[in-house]
mmCIF file of the C-alpha atoms, coordinates in Angstrom:
data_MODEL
# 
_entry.id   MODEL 
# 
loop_
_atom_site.group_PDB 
_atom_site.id 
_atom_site.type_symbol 
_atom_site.label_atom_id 
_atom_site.label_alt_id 
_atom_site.label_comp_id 
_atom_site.label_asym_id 
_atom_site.label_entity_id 
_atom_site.label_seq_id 
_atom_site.pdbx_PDB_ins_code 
_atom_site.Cartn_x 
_atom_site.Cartn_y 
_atom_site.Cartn_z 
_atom_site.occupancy 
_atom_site.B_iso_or_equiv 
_atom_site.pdbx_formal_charge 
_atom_site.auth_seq_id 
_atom_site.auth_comp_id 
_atom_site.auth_asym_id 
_atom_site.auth_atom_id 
_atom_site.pdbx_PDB_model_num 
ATOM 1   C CA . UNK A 1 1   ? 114.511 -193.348 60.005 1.00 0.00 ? 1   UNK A CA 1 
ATOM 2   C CA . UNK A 1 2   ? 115.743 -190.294 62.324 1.00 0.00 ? 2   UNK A CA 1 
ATOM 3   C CA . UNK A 1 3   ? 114.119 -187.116 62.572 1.00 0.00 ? 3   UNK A CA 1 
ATOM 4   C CA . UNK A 1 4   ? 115.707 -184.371 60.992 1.00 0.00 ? 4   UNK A CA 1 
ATOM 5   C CA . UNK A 1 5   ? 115.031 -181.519 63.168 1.00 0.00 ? 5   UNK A CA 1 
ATOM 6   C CA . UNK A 1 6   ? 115.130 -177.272 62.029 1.00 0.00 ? 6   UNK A CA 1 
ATOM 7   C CA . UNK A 1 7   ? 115.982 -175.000 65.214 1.00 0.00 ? 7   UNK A CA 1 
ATOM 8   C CA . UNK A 1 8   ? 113.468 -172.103 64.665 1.00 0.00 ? 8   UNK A CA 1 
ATOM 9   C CA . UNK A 1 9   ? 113.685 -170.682 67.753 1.00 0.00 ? 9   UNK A CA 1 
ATOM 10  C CA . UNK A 1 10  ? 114.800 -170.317 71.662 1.00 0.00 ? 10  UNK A CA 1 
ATOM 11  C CA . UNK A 1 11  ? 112.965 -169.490 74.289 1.00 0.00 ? 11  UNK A CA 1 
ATOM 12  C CA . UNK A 1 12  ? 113.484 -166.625 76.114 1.00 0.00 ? 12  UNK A CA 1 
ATOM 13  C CA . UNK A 1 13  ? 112.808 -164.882 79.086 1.00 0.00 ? 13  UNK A CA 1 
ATOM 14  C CA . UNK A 1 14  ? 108.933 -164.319 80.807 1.00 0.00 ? 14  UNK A CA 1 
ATOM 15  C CA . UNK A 1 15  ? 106.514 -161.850 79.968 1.00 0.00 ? 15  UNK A CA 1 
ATOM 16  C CA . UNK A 1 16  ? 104.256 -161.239 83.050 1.00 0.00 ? 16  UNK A CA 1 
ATOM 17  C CA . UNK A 1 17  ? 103.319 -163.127 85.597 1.00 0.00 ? 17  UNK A CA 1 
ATOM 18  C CA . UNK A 1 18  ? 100.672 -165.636 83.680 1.00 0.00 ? 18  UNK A CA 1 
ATOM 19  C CA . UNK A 1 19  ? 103.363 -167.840 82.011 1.00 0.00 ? 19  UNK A CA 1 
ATOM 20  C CA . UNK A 1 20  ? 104.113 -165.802 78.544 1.00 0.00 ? 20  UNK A CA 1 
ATOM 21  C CA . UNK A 1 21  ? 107.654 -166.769 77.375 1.00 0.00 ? 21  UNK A CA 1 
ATOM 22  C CA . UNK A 1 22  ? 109.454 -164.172 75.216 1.00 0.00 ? 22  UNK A CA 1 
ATOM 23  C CA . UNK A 1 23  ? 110.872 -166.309 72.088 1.00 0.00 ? 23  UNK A CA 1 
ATOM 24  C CA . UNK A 1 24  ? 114.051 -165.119 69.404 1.00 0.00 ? 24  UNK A CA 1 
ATOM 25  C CA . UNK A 1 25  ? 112.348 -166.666 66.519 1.00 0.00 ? 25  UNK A CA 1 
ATOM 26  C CA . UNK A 1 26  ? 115.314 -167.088 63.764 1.00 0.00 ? 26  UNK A CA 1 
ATOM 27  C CA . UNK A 1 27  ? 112.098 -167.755 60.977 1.00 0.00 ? 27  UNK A CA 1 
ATOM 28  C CA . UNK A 1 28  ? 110.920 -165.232 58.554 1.00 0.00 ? 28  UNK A CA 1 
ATOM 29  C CA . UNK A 1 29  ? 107.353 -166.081 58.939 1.00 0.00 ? 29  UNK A CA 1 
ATOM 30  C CA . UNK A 1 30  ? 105.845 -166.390 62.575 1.00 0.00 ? 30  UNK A CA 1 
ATOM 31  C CA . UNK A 1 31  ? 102.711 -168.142 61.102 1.00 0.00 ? 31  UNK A CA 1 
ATOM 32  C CA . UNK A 1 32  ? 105.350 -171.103 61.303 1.00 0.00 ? 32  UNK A CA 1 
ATOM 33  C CA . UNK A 1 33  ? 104.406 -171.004 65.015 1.00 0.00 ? 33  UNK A CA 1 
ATOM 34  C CA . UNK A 1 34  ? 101.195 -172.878 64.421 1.00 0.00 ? 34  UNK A CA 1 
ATOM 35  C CA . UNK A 1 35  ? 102.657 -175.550 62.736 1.00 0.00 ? 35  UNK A CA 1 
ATOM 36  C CA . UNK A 1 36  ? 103.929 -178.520 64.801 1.00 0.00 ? 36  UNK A CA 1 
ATOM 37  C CA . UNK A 1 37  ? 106.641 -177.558 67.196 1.00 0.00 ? 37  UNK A CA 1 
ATOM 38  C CA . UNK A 1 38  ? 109.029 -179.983 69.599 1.00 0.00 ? 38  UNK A CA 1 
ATOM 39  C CA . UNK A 1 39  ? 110.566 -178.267 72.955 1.00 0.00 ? 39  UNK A CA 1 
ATOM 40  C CA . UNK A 1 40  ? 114.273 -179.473 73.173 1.00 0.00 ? 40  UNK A CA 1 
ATOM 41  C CA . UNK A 1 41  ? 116.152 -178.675 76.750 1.00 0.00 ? 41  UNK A CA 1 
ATOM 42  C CA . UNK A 1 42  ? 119.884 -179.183 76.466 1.00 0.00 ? 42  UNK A CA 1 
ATOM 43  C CA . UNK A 1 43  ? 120.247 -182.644 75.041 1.00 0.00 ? 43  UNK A CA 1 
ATOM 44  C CA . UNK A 1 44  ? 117.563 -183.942 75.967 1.00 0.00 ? 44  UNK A CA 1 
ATOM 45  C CA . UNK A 1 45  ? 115.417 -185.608 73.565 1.00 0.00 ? 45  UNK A CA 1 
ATOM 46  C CA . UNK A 1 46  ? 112.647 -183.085 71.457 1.00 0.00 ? 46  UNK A CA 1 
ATOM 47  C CA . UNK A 1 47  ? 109.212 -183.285 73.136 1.00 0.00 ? 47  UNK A CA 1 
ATOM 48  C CA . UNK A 1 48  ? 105.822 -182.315 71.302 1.00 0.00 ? 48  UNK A CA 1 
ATOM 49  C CA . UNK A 1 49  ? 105.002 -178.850 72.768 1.00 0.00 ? 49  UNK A CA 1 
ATOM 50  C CA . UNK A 1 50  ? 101.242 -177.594 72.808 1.00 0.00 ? 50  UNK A CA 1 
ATOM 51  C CA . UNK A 1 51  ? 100.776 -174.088 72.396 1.00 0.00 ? 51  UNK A CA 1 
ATOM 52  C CA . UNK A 1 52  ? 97.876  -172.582 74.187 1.00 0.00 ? 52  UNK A CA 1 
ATOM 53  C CA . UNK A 1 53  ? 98.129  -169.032 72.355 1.00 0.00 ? 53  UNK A CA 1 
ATOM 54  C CA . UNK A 1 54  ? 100.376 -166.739 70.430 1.00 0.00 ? 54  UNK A CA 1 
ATOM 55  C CA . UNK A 1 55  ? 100.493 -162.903 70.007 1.00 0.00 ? 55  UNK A CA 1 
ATOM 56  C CA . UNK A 1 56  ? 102.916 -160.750 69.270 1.00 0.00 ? 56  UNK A CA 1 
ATOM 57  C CA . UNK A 1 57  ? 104.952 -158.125 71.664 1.00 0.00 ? 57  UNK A CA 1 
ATOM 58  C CA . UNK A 1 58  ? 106.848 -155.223 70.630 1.00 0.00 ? 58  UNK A CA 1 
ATOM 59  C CA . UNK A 1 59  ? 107.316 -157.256 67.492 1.00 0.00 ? 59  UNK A CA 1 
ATOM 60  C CA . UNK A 1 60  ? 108.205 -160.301 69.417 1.00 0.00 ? 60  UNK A CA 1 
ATOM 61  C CA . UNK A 1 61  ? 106.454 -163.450 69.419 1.00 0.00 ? 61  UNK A CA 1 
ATOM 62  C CA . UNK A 1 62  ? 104.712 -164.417 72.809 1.00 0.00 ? 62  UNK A CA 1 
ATOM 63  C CA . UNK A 1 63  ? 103.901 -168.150 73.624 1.00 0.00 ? 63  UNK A CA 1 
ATOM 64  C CA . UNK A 1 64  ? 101.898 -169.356 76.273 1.00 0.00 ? 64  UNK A CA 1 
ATOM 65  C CA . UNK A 1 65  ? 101.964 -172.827 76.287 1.00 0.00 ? 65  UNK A CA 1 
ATOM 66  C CA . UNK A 1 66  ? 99.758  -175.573 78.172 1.00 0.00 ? 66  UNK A CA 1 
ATOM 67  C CA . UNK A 1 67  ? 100.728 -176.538 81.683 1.00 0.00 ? 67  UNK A CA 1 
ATOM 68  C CA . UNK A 1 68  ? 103.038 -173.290 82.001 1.00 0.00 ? 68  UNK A CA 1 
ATOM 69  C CA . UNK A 1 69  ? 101.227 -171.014 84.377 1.00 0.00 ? 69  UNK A CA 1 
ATOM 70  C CA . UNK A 1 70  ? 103.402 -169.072 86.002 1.00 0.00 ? 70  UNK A CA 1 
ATOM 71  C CA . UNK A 1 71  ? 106.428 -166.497 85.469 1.00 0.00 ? 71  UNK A CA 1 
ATOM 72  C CA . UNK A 1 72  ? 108.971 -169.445 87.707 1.00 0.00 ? 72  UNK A CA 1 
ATOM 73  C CA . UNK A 1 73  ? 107.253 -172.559 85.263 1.00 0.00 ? 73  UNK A CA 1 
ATOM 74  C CA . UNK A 1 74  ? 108.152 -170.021 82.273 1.00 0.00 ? 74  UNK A CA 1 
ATOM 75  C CA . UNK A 1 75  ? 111.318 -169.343 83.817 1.00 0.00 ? 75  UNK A CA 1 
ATOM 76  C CA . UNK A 1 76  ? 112.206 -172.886 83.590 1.00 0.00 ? 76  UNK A CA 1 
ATOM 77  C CA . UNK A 1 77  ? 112.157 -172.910 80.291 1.00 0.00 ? 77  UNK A CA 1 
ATOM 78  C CA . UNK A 1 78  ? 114.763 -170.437 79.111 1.00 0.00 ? 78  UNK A CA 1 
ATOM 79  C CA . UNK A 1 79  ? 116.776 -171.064 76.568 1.00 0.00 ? 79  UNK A CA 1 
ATOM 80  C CA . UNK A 1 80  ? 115.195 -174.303 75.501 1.00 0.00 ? 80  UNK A CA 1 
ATOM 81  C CA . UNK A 1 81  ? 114.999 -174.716 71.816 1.00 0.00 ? 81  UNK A CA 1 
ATOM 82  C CA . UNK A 1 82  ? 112.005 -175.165 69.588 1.00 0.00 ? 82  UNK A CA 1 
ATOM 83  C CA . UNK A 1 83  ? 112.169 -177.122 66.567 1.00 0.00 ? 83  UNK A CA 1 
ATOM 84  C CA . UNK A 1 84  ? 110.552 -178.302 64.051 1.00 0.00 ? 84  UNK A CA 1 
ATOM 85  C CA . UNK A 1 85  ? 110.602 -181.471 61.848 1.00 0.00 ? 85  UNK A CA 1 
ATOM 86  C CA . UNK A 1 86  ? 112.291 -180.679 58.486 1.00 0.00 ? 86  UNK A CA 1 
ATOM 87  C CA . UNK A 1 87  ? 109.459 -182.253 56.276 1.00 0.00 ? 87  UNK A CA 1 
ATOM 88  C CA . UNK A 1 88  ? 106.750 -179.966 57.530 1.00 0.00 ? 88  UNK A CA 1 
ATOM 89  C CA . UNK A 1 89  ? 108.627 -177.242 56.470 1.00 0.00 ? 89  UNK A CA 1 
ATOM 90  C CA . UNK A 1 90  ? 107.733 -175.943 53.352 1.00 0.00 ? 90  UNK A CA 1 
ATOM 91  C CA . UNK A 1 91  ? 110.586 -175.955 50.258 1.00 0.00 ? 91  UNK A CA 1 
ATOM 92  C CA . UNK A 1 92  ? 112.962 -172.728 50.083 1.00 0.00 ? 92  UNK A CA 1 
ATOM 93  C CA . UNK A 1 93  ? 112.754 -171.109 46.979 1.00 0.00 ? 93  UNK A CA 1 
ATOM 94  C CA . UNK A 1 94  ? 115.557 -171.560 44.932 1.00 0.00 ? 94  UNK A CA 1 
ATOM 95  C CA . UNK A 1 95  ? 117.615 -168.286 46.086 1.00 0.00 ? 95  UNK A CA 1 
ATOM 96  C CA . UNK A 1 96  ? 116.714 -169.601 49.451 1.00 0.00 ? 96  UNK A CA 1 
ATOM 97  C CA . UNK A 1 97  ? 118.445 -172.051 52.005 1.00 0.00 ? 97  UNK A CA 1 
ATOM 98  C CA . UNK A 1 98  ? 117.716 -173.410 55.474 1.00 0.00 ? 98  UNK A CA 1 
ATOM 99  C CA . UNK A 1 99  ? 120.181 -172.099 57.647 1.00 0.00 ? 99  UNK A CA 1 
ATOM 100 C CA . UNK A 1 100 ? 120.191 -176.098 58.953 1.00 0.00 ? 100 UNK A CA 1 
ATOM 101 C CA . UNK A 1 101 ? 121.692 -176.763 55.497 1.00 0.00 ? 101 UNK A CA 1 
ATOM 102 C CA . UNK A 1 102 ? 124.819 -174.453 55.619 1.00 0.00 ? 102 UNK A CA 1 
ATOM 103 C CA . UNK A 1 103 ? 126.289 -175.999 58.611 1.00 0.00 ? 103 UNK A CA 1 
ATOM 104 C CA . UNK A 1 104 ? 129.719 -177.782 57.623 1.00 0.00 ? 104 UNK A CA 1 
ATOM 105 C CA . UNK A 1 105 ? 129.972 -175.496 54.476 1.00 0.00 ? 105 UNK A CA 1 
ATOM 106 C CA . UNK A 1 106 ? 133.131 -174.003 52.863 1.00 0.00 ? 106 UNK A CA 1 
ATOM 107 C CA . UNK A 1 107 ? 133.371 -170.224 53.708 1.00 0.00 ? 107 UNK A CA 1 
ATOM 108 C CA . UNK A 1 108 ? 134.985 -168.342 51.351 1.00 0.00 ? 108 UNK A CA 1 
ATOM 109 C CA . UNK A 1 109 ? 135.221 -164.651 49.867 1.00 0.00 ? 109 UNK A CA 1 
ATOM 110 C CA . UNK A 1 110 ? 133.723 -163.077 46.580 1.00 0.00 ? 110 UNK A CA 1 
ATOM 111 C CA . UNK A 1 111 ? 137.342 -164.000 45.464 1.00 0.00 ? 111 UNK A CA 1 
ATOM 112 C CA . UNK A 1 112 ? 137.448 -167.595 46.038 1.00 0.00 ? 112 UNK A CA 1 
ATOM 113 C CA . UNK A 1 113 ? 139.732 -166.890 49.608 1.00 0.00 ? 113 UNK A CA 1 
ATOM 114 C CA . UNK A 1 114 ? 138.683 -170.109 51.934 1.00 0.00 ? 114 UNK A CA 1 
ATOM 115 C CA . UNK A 1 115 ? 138.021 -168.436 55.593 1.00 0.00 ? 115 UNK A CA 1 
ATOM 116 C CA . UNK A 1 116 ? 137.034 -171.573 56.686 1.00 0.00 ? 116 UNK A CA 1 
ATOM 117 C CA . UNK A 1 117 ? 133.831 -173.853 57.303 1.00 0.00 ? 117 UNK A CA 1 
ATOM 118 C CA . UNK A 1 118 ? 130.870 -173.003 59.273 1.00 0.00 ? 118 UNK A CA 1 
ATOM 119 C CA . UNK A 1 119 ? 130.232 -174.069 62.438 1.00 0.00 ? 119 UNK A CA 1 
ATOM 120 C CA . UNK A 1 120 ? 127.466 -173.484 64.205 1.00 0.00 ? 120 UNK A CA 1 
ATOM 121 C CA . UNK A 1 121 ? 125.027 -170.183 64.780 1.00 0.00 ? 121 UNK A CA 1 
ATOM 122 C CA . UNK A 1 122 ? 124.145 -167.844 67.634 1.00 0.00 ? 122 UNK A CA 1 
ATOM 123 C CA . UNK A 1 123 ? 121.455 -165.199 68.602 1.00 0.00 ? 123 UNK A CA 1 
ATOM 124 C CA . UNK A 1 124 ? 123.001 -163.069 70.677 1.00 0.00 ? 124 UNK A CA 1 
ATOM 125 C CA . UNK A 1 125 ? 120.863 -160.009 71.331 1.00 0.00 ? 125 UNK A CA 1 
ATOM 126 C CA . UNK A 1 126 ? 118.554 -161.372 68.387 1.00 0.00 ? 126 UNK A CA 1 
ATOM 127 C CA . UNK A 1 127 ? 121.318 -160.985 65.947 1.00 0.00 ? 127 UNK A CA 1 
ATOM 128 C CA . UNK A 1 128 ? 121.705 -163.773 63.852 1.00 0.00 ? 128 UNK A CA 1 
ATOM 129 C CA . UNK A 1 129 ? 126.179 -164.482 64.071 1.00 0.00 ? 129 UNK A CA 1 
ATOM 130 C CA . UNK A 1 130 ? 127.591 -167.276 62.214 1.00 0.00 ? 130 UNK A CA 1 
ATOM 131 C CA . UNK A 1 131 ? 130.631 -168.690 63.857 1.00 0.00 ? 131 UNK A CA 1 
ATOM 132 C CA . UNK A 1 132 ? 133.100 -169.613 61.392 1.00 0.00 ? 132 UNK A CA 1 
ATOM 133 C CA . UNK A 1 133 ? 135.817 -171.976 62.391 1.00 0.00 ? 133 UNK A CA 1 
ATOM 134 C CA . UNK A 1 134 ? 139.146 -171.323 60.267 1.00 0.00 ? 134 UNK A CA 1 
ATOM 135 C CA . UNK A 1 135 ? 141.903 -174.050 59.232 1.00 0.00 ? 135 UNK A CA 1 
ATOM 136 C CA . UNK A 1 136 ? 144.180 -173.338 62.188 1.00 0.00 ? 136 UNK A CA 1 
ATOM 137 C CA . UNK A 1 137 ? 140.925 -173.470 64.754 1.00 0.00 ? 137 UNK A CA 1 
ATOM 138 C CA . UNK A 1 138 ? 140.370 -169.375 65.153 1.00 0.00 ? 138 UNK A CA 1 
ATOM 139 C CA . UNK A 1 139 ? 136.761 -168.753 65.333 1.00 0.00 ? 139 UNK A CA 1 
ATOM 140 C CA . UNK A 1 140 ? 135.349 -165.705 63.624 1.00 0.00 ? 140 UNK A CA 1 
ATOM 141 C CA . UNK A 1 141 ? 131.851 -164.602 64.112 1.00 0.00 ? 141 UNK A CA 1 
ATOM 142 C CA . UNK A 1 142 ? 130.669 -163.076 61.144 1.00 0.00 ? 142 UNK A CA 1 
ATOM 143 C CA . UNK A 1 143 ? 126.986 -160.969 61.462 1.00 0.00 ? 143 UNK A CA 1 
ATOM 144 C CA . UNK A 1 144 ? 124.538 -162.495 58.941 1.00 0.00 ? 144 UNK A CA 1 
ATOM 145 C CA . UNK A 1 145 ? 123.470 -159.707 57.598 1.00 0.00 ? 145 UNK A CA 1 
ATOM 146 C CA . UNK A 1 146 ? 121.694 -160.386 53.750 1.00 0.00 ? 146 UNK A CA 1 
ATOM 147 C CA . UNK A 1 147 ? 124.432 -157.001 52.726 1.00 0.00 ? 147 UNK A CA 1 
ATOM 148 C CA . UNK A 1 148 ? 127.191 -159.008 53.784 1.00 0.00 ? 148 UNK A CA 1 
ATOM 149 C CA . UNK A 1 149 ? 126.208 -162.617 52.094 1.00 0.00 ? 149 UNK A CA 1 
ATOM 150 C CA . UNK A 1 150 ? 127.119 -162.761 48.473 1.00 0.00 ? 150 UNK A CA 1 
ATOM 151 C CA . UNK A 1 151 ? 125.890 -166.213 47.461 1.00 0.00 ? 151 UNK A CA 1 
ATOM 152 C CA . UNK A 1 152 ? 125.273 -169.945 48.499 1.00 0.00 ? 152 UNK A CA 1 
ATOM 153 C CA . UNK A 1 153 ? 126.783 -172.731 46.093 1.00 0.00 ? 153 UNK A CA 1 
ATOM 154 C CA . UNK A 1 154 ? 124.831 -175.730 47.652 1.00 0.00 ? 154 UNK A CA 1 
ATOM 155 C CA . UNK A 1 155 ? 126.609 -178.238 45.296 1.00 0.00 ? 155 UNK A CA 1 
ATOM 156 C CA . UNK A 1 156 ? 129.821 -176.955 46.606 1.00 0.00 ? 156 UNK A CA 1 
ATOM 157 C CA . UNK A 1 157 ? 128.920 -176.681 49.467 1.00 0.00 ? 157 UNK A CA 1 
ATOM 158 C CA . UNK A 1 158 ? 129.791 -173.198 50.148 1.00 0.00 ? 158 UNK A CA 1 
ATOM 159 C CA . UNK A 1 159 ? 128.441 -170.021 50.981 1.00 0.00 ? 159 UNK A CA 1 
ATOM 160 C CA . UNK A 1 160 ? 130.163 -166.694 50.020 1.00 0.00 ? 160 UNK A CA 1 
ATOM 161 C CA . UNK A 1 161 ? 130.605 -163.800 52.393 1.00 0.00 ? 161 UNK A CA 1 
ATOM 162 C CA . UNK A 1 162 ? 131.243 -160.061 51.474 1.00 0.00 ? 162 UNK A CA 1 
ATOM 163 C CA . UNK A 1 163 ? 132.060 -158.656 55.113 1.00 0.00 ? 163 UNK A CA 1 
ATOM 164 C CA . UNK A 1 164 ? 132.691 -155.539 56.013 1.00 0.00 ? 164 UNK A CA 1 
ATOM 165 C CA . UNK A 1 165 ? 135.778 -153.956 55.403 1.00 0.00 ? 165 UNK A CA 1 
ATOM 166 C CA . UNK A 1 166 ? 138.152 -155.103 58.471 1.00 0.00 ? 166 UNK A CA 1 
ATOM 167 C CA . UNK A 1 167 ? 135.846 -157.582 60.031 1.00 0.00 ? 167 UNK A CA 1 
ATOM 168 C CA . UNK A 1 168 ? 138.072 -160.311 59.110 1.00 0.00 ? 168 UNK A CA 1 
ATOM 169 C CA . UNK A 1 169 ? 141.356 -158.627 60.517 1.00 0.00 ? 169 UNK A CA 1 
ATOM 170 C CA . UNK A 1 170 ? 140.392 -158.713 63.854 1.00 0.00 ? 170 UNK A CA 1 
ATOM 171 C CA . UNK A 1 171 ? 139.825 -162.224 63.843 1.00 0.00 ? 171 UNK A CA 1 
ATOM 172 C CA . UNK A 1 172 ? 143.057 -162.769 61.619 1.00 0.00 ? 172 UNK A CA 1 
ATOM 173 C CA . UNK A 1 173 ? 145.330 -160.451 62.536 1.00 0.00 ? 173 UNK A CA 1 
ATOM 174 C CA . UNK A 1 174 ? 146.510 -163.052 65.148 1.00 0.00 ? 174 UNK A CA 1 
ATOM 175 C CA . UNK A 1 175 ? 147.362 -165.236 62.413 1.00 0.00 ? 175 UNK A CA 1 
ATOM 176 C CA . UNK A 1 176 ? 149.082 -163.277 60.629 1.00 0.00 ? 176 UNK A CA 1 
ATOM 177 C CA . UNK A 1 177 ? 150.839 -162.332 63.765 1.00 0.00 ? 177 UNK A CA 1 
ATOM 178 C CA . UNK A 1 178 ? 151.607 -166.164 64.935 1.00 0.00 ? 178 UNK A CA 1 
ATOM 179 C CA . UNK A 1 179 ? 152.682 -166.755 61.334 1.00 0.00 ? 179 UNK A CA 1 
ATOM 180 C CA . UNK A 1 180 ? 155.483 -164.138 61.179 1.00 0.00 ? 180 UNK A CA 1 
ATOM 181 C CA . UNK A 1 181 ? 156.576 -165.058 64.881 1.00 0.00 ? 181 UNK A CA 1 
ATOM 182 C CA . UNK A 1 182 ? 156.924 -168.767 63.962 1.00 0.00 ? 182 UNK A CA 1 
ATOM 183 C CA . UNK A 1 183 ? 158.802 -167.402 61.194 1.00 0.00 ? 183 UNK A CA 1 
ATOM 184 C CA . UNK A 1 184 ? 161.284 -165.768 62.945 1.00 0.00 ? 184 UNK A CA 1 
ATOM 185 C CA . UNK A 1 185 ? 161.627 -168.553 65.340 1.00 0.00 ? 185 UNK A CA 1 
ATOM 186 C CA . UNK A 1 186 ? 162.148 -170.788 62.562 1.00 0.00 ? 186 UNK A CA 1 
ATOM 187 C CA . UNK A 1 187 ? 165.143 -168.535 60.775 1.00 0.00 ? 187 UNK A CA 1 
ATOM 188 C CA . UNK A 1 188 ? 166.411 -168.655 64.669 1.00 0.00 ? 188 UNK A CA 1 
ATOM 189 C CA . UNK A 1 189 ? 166.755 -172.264 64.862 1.00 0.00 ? 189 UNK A CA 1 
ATOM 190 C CA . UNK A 1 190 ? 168.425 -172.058 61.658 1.00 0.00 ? 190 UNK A CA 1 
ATOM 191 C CA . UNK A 1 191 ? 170.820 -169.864 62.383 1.00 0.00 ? 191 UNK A CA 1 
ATOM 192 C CA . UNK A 1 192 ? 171.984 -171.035 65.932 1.00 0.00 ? 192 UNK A CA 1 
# 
């Protein structure tokens, strides 16, 4: 049986000079950080990580963790992921999903409008921005925001998005643009 793995977290930059690693932690709870956690670097294969302490930071989680004793050891470390294994997470409640779980959804508007399927996530800044990929391969990064999330049909699978007004016309205005052109090119053709 394969692992099923949550990403709960990236590591981040150093705090100090002892080996403290800044992490964006993407969980609601941080007493989730003394559960079991596995380092991953790149695509390399999850390895058990041993944490030797955790405090918190200007309302960031710390983590010093065993054999890292330095800022350049810490350093090393950036942007490695931490994860945990899916069954020692506790069940979401049923208005609740793992954001693990929405990947490959159906995207669509209060109205039923398809945007497109959901790709992947990033944390840029701490922000939590899902990138939506649409049918004709535009990406739109929409800001995950609970305001801006309507719903989550898991039998679907979709999840519906309210975004604000205009978000989406940046991303598809060049759609509608390319449309219209290969329109006109089209009616061209025709008439030569």
């Amino acid at each position: 049986m394969t692992e099923s793995w949550i990403h709960m977290g990236t590591l981040a930059r150093p705090h100090g000079i002892k080996g403290e690693i800044c992490i964006d932690w993407y969980a609601d709870s941080p007493l989730l950080l003394g559960t079991p956690l596995w380092l991953q670097k790149g695509k390399d294969a999850p390895r058990r990580l041993k944490i030797a302490a955790v405090r918190s930071h200007k309302e960031r989680p710390l983590l010093q963790l065993e054999g890292v004793a330095d800022r350049t050891a810490a350093e090393a470390l950036r942007g490695c992921k931490l994860l945990m294994r899916r069954e020692d997470l506790p069940e979401p409640d049923d208005d609740e999903v793992y954001l693990e779980d929405l990947l490959g959804c159906d995207v669509v508007l209060p109205d039923g409008t398809r945007i497109g399927r959901l790709d992947h996530f990033e944390y840029p800044a701490g922000l939590e921005m899902w990138v939506i990929m649409t049918d004709d391969d535009k990406e739109v990064l929409f800001p995950a925001r609970p305001e801006f999330i309507a719903g989550f049909d898991m039998d679907a699978p979709a999840v519906v998005i309210d975004p604000p007004e205009g978000l989406l016309d940046i991303y598809l205005a060049d759609t509608k643009a390319d449309n219209k052109a290969d329109s006109k090119t089209a009616t061209e053709a025709e008439s030569s």
